[in-house]
LUMZA-67871 format. One record per residue (C-alpha): residue in one letter; chain; x, y, z. Coordinates in steps of 0.02 Angstrom, whole numbers, m for minus. Example, Ala and Ser with C-alpha at 12.3 -4.5 7.8 and 13.67 -1.06 7.14 Angstrom:
BEGIN
{code a unit A c1 615 c2 m225 c3 390}
{code s unit A c1 684 c2 m53 c3 357}
END
This chain:
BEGIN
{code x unit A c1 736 c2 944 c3 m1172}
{code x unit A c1 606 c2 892 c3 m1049}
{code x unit A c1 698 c2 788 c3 m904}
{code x unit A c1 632 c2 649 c3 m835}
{code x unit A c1 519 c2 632 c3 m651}
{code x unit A c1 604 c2 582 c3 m525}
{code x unit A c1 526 c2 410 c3 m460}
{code x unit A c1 482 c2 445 c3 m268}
{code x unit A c1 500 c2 302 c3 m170}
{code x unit A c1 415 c2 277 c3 10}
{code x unit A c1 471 c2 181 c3 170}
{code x unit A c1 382 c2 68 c3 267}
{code x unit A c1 312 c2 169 c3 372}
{code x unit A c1 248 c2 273 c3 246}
{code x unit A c1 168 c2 133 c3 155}
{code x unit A c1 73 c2 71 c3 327}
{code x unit A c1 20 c2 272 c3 343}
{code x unit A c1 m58 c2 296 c3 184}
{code x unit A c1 m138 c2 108 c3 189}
{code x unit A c1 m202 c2 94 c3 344}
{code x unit A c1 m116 c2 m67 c3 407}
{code x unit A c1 m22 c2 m76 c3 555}
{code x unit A c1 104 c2 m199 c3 556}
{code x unit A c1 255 c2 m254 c3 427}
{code x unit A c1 200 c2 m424 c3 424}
{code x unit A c1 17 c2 m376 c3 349}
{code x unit A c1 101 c2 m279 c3 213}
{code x unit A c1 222 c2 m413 c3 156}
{code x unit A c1 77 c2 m527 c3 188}
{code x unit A c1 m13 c2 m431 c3 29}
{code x unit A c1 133 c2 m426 c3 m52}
{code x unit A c1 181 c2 m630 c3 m42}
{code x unit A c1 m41 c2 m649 c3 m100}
{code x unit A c1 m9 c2 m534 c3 m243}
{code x unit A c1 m114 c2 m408 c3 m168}
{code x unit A c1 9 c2 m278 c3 m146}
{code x unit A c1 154 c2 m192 c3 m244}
{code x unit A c1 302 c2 m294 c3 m199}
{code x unit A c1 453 c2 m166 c3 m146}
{code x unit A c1 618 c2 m136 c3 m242}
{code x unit A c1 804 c2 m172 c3 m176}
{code x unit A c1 899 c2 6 c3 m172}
{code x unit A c1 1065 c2 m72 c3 m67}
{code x unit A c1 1119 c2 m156 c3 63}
{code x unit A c1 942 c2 m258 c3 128}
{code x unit A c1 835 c2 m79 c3 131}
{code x unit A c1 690 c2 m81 c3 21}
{code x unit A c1 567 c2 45 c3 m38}
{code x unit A c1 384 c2 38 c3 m143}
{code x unit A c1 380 c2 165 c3 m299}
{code x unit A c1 245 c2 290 c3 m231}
{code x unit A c1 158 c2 267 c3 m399}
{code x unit A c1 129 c2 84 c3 m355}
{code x unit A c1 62 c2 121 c3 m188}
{code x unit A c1 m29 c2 252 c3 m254}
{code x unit A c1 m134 c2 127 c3 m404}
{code x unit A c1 m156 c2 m1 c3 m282}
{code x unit A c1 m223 c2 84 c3 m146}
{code x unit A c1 m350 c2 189 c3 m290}
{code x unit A c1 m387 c2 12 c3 m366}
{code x unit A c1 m458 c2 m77 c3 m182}
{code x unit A c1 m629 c2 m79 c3 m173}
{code x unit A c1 m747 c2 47 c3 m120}
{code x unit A c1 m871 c2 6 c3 45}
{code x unit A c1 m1007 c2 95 c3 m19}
{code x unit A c1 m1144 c2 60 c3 130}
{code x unit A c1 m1094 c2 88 c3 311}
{code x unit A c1 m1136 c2 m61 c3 417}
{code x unit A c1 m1189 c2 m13 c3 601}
{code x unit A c1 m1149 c2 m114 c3 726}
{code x unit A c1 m1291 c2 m84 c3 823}
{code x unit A c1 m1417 c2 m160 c3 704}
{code x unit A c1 m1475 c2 m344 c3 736}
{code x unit A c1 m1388 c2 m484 c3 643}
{code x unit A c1 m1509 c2 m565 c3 533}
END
């Protein structure tokens, strides 16, 4: 009998980390736009994001494939 995976779930903190953003707000920004995993209740006010979710949405945000320099002249 195979058991199951157990679902890791990530903090805050941990979501800002592996994003990029710096601030709450930002994050529950995306998340109130639809652009970002919303987080699930476990108790008392606390919430976590399924690492999975984090993990598709960061994979799914688009790619910058051409470096702009900031030293070139604005056209």
């Amino acid at each position: 009998m195979k058991h199951p995976v157990p679902t890791l779930l990530l903090t805050m903190e941990e979501v800002m980390r592996l994003s990029g953003y710096r601030s709450r707000s930002s994050i529950y920004r995306l998340v109130r736009r639809g652009l970002a995993p919303p987080p699930v209740l476990i108790g008392s006010g606390r919430v976590r994001w399924r690492a999975a979710d984090i993990e598709q949405w960061l994979q799914a945000l688009p790619v910058q494939l051409e470096r702009v320099s900031s030293s070139e002249p604005a056209a």
